[in-house]
C-alpha positions in Angstrom: -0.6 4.2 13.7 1.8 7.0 13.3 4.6 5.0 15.7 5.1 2.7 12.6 8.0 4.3 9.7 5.4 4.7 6.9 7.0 4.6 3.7 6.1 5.5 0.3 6.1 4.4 -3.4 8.4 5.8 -5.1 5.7 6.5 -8.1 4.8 9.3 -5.4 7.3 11.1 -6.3 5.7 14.7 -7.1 2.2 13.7 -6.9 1.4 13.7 -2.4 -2.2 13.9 -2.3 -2.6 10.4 -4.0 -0.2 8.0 -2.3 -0.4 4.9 -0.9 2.1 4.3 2.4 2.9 0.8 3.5 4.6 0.8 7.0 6.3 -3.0 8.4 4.1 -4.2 11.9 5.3 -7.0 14.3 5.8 -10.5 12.8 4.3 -10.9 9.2 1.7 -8.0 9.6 1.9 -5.1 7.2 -0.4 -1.8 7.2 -1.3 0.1 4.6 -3.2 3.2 4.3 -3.7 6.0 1.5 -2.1 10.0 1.9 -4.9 11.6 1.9 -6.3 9.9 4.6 -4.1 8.6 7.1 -6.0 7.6 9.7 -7.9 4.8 7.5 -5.4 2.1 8.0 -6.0 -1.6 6.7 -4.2 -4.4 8.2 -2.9 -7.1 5.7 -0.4 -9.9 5.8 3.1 -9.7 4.5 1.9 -12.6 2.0 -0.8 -10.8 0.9 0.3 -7.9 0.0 3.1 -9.2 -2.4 0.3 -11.1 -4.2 -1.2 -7.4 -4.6 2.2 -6.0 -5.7 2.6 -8.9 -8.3 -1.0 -8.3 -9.5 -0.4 -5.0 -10.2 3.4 -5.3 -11.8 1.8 -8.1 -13.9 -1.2 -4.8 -14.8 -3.7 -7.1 -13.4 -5.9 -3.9 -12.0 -7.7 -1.8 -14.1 -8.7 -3.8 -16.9 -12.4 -4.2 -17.7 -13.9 -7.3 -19.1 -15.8 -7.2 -22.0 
């Protein structure tokens, strides 16, 4: 996977062991894949991934029920 241009968020800044890289595939496809551990790479579509990025502008993740 390292022939794709793996980019960063930019709430990395400072902080490399915990960052999670997003890199652009052919077509729609986008991969995605944490630091610390870059050969684990998950495959998700352009489409889904924005939903994830609204999610989690909206602080949708890490709220507990109850």
């Amino acid at each position: 996977m390292s022939r794709f241009e793996w980019r960063k968020s930019s709430f990395s800044e400072g902080h490399t062991e915990a960052c999670v890289e997003v890199a652009a595939g052919p077509g729609e496809a986008r991969w995605m894949r944490e630091s610390a551990e870059p050969e684990t790479v998950m495959g998700v579509s352009a489409a889904a991934l924005g939903g994830l990025v609204r999610v989690v502008r909206a602080g949708g993740l890490g709220r507990r029920a109850g």
